[in-house]
N, CA, C and O of each residue as an XYZ file, in Angstrom:
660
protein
N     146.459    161.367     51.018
C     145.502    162.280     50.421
C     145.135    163.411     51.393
O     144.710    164.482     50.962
N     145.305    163.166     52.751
C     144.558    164.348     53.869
C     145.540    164.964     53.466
O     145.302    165.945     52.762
N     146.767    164.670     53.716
C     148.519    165.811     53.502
C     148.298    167.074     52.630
O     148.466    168.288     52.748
N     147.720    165.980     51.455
C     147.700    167.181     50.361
C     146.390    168.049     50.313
O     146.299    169.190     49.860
N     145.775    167.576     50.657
C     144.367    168.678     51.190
C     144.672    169.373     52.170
O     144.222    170.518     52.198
N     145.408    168.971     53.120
C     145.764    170.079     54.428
C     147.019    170.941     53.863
O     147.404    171.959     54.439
N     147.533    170.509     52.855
C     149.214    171.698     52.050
C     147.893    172.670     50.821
O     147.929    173.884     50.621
N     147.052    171.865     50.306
C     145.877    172.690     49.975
C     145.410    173.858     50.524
O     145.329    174.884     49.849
N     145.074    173.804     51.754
C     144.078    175.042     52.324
C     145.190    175.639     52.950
O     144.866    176.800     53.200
N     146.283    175.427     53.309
C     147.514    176.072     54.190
C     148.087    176.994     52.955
O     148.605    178.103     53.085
N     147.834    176.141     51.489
C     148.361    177.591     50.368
C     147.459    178.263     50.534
O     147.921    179.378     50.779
N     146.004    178.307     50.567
C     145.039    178.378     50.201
C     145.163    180.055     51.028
O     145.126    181.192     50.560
N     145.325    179.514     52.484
C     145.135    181.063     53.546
C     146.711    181.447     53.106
O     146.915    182.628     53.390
N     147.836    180.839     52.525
C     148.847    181.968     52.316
C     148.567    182.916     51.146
O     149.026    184.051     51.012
N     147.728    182.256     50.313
C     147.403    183.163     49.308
C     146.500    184.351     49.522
O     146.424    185.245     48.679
N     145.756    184.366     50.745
C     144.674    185.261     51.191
C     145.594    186.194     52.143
O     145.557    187.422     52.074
N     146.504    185.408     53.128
C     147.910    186.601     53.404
C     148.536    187.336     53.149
O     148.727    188.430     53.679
N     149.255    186.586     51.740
C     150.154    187.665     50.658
C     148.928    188.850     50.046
O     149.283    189.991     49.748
N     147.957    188.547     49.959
C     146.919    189.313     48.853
C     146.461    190.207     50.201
O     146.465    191.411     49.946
N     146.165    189.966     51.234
C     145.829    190.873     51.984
C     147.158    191.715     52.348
O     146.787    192.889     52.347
N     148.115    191.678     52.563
C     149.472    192.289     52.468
C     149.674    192.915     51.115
O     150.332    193.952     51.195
N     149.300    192.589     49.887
C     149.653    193.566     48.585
C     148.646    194.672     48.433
O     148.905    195.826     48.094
N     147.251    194.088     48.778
C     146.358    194.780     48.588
C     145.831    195.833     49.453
O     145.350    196.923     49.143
N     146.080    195.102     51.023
C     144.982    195.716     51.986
C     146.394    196.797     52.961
O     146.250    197.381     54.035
N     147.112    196.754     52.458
C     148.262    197.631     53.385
C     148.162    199.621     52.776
O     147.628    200.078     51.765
N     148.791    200.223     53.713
C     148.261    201.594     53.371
C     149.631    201.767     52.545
O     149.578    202.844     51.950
N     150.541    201.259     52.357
C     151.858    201.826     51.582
C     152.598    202.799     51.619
O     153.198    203.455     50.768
N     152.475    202.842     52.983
C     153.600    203.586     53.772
C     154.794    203.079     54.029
O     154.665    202.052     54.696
N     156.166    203.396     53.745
C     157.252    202.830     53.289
C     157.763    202.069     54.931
O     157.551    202.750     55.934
N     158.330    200.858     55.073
C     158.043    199.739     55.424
C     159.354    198.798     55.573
O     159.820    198.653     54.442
N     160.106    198.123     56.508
C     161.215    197.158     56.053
C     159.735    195.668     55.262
O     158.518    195.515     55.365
N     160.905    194.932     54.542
C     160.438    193.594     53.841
C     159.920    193.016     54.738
O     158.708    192.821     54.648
N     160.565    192.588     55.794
C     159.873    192.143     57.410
C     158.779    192.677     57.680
O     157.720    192.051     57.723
N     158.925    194.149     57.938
C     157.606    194.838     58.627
C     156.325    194.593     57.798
O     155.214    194.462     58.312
N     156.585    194.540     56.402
C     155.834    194.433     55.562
C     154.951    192.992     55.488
O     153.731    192.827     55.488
N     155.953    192.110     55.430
C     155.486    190.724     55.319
C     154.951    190.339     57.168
O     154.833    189.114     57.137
N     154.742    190.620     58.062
C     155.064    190.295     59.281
C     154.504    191.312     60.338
O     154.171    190.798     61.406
N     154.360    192.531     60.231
C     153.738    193.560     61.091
C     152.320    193.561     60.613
O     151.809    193.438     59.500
N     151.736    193.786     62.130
C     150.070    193.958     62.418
C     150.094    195.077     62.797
O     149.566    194.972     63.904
N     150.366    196.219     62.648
C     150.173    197.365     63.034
C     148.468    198.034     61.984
O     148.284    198.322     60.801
N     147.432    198.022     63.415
C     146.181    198.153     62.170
C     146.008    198.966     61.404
O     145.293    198.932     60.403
N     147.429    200.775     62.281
C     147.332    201.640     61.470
C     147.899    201.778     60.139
O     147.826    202.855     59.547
N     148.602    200.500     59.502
C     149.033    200.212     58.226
C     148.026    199.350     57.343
O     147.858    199.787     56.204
N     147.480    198.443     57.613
C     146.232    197.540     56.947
C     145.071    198.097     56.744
O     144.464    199.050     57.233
N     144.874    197.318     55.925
C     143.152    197.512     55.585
C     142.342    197.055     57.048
O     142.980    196.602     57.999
N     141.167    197.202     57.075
C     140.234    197.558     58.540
C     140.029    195.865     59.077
O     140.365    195.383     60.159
N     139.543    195.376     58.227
C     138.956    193.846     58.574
C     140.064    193.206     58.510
O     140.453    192.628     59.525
N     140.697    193.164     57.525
C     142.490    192.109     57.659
C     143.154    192.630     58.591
O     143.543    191.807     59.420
N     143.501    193.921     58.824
C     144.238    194.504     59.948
C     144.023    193.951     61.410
O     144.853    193.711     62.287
N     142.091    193.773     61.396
C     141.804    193.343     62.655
C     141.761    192.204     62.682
O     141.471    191.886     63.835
N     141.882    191.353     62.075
C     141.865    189.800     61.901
C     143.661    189.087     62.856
O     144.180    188.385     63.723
N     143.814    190.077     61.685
C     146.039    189.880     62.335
C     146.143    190.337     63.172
O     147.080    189.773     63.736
N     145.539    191.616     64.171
C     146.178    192.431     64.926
C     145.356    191.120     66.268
O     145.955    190.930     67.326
N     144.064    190.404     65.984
C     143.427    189.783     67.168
C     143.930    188.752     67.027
O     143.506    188.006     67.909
N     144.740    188.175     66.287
C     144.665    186.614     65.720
C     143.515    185.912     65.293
O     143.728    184.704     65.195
N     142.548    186.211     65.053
C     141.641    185.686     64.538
C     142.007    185.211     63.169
O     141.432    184.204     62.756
N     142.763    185.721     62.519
C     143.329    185.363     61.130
C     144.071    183.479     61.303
O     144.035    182.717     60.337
N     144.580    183.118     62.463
C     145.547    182.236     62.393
C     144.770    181.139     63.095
O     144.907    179.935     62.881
N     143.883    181.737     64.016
C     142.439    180.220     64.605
C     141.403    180.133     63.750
O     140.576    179.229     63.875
N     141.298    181.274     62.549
C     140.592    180.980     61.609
C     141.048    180.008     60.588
O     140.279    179.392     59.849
N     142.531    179.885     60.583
C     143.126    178.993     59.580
C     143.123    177.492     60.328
O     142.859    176.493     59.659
N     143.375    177.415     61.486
C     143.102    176.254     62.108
C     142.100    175.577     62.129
O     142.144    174.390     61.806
N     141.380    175.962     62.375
C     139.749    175.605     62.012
C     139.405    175.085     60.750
O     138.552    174.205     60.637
N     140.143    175.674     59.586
C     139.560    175.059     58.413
C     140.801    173.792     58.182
O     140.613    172.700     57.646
N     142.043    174.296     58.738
C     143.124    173.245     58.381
C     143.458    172.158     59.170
O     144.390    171.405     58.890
N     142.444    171.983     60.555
C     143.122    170.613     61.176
C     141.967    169.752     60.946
O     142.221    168.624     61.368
N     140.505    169.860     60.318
C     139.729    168.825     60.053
C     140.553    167.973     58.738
O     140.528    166.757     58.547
N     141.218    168.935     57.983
C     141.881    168.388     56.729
C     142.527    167.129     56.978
O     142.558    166.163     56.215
N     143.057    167.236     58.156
C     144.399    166.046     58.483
C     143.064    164.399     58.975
O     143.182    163.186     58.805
N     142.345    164.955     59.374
C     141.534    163.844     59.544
C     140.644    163.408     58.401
O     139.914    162.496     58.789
N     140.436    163.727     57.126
C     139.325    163.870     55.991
C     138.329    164.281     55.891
O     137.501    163.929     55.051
N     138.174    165.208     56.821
C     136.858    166.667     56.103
C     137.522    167.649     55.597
O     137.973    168.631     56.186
N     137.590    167.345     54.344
C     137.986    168.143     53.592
C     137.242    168.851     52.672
O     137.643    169.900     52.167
N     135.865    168.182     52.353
C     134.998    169.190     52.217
C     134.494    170.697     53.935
O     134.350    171.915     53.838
N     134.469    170.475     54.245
C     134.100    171.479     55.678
C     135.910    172.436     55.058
O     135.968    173.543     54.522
N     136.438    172.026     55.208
C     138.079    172.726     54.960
C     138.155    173.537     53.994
O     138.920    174.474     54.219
N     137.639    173.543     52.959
C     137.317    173.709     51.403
C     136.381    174.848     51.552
O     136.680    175.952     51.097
N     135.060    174.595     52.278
C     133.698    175.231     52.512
C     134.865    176.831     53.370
O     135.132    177.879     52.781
N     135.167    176.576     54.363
C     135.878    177.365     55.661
C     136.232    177.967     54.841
O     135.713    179.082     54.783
N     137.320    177.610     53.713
C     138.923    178.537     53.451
C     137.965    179.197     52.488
O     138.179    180.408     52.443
N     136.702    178.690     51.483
C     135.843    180.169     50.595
C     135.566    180.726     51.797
O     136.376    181.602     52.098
N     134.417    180.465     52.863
C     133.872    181.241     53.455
C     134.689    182.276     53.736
O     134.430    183.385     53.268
N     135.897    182.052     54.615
C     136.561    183.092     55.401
C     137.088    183.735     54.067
O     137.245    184.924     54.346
N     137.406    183.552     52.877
C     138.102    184.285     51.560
C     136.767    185.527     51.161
O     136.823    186.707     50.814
N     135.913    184.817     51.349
C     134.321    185.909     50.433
C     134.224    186.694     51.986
O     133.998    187.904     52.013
N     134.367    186.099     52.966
C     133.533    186.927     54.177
C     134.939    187.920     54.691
O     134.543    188.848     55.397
N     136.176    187.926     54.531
C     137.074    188.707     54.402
C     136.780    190.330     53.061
O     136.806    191.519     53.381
N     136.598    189.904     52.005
C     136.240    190.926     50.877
C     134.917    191.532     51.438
O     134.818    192.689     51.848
N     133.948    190.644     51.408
C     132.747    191.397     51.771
C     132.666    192.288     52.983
O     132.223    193.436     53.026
N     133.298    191.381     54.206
C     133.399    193.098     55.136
C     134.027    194.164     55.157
O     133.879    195.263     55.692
N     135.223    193.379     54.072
C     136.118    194.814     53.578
C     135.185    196.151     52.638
O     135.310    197.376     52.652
N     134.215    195.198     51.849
C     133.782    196.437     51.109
C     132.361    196.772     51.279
O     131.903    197.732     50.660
N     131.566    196.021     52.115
C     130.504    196.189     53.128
C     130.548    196.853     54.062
O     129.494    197.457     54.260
N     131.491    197.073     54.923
C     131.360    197.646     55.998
C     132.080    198.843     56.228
O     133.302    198.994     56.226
N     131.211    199.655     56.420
C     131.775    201.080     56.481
C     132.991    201.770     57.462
O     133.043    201.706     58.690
N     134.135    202.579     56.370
C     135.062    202.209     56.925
C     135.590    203.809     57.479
O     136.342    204.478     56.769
N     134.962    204.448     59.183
C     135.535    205.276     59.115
C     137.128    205.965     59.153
O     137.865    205.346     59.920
N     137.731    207.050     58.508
C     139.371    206.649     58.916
C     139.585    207.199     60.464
O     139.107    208.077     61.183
N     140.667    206.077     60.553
C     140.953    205.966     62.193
C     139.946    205.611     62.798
O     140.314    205.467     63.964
N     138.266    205.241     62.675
C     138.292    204.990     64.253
C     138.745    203.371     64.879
O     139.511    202.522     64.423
N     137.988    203.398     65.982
C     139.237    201.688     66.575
C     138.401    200.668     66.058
O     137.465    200.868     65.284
N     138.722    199.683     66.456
C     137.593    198.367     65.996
C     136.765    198.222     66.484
O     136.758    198.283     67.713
N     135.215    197.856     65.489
C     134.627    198.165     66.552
C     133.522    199.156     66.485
O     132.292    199.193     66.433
N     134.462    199.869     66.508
C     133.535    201.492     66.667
C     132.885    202.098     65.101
O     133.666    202.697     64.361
N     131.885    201.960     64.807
C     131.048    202.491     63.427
C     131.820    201.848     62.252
O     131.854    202.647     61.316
N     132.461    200.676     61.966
C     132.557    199.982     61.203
C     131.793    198.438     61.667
O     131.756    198.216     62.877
N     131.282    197.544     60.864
C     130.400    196.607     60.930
C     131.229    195.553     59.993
O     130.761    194.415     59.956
N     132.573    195.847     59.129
C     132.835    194.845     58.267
C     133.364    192.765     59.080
O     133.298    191.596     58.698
N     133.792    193.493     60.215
C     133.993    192.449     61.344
C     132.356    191.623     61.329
O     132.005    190.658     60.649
N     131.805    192.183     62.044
C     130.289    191.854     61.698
C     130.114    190.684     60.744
O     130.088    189.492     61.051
N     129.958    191.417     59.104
C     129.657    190.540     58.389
C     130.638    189.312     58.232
O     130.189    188.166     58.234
N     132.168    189.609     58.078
C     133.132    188.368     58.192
C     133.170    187.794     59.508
O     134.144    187.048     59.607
N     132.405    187.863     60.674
C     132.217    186.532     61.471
C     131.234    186.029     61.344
O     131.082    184.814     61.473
N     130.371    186.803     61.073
C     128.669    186.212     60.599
C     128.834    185.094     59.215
O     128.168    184.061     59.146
N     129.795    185.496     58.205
C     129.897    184.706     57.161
C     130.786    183.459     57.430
O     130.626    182.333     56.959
N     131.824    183.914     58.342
C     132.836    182.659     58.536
C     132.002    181.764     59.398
O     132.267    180.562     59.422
N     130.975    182.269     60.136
C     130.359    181.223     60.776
C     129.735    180.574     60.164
O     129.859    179.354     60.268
N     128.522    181.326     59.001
C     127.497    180.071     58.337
C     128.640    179.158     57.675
O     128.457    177.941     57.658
N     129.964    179.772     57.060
C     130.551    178.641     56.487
C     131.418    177.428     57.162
O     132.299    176.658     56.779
N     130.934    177.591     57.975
C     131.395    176.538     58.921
C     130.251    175.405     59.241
O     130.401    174.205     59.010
N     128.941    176.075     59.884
C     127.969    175.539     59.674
C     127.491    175.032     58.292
O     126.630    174.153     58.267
N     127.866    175.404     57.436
C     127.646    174.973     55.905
C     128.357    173.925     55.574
O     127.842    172.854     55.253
N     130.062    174.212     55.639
C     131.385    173.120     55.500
C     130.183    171.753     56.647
O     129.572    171.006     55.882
N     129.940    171.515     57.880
C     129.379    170.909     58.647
C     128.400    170.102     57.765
O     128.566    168.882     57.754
N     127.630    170.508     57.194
C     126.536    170.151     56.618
C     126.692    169.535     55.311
O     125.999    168.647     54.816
N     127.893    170.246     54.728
C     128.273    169.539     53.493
C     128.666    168.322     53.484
O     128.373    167.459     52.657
N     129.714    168.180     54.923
C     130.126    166.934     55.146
C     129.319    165.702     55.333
O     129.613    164.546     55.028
N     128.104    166.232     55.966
C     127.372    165.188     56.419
C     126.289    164.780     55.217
O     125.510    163.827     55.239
N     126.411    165.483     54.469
C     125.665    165.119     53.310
C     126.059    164.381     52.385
O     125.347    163.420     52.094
N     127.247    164.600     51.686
C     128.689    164.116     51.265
C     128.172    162.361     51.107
O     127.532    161.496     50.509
N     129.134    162.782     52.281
C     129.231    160.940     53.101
C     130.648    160.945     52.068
O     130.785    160.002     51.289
N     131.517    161.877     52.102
C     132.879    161.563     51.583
C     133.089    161.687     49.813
O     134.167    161.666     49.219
N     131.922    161.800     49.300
C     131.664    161.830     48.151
C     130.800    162.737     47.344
O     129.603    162.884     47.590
N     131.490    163.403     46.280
C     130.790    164.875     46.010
C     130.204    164.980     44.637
O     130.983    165.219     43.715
N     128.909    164.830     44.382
C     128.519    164.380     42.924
C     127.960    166.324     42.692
O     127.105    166.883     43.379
N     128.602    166.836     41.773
C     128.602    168.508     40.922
C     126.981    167.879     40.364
O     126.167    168.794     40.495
N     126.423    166.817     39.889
C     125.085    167.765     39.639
C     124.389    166.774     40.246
O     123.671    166.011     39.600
N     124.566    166.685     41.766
C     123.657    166.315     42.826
C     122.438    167.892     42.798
O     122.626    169.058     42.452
N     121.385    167.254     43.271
C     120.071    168.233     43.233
C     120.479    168.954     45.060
O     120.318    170.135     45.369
N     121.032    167.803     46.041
C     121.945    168.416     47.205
C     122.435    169.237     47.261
O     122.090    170.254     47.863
N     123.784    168.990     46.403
C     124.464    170.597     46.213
C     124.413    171.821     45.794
O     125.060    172.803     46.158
N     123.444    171.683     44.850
C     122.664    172.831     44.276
C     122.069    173.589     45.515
O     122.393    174.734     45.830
N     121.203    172.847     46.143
C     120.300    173.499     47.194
C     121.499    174.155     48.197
O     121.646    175.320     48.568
N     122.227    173.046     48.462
C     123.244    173.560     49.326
C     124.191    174.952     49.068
O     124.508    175.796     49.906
N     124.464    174.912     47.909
C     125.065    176.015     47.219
C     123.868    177.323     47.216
O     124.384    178.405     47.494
N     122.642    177.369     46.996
C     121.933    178.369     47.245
C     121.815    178.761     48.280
O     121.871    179.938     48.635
N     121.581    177.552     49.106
C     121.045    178.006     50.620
C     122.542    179.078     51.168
O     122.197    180.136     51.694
N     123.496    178.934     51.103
C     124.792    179.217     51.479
C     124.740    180.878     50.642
O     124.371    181.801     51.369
N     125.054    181.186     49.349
C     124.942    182.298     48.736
C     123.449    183.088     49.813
O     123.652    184.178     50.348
N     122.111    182.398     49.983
C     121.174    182.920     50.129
C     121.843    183.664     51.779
O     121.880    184.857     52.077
N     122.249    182.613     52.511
C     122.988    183.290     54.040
C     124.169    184.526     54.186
O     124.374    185.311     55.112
N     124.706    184.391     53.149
C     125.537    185.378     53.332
C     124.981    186.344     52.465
O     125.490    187.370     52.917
N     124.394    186.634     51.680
C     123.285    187.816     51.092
C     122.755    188.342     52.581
O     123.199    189.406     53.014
N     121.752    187.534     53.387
C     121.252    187.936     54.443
C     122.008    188.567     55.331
O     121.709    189.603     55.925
N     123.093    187.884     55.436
C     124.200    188.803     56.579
C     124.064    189.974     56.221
O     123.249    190.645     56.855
N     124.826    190.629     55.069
C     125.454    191.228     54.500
C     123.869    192.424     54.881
O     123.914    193.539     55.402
N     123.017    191.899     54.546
C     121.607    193.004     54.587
C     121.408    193.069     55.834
O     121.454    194.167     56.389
N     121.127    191.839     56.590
C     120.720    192.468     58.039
C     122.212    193.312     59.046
O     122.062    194.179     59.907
N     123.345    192.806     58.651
C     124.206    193.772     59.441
C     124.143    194.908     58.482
O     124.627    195.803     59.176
N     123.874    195.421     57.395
C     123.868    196.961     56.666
C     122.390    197.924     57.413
O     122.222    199.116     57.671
N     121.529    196.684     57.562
C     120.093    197.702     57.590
C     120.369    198.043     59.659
O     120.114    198.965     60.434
N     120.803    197.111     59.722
C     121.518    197.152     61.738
C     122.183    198.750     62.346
O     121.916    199.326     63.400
N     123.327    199.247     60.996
C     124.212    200.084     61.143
C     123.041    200.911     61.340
O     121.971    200.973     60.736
N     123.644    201.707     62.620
C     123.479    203.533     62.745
C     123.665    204.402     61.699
O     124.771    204.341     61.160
N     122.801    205.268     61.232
C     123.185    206.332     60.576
C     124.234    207.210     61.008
O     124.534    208.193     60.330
């Protein structure tokens, strides 16, 4: 059962790969290789670009995919949304000037480590609440599920109201 929860979240970030490659690339003509396989940030979108170009994209997948092999697979589950919503949201949260470097007057990094973190701390918490077992209309998960939406709302506001004019 871990196998298939860990071939789970391993589709899980290829599907957030390919989609950041169809979606987040500038479409500038490209070999199939370069395409599927180059980090060049001046071809990607700002936050995926910088994710691949730091590796943060591939210790972010580790993180959610080697608790899998042991059975937290809720925390694995929690990780692979977090880093999926906190990827979009700094993409379209964070202001994206063209060309400058990372870093510099964009904040979308910001909110996708701020989010990949509560969901880690969240995945953490789920687990321990759990106890391996996940009841949909526990009064737990509910709270848990708000409290989580309520944290990444907050990110999202305190790194926007943070930015420099």
């Amino acid at each position: 059962m871990n196998l298939l929860v860990t071939l789970a979240i391993i589709v899980g970030y290829i599907i957030i790969y390919l989609a950041g490659r169809i979606f987040g690339t500038t479409g500038e003509p490209t070999s199939v290789m370069g395409w599927l396989f180059g980090n060049d940030p001046k071809q990607l979108s700002y936050v995926y670009g910088w994710l691949l170009h730091q590796n943060i994209f591939w210790i972010a997948m580790a993180i959610s995919v080697a608790p899998a092999l042991f059975g937290k697979k809720y925390f694995s589950f929690t990780t692979l949304l977090g880093f999926s919503i906190a990827l979009l949201l700094g993409e379209l949260c964070g202001h994206n000037p063209a060309g400058a470097a990372y870093g510099h007057s964009h904040y979308g990094w910001a909110i996708w480590g701020c989010i990949f973190g509560v969901s880690v701390i969240m995945g953490i918490i789920l687990e321990k609440t759990t106890k391996g077992k996940l009841d949909l209309k526990s009064k737990k998960l509910w709270i848990w599920s708000a409290i989580f939406v309520v944290a990444i709302v907050a990110t999202i506001l305190f790194v926007r109201i943070t930015m420099p004019t």
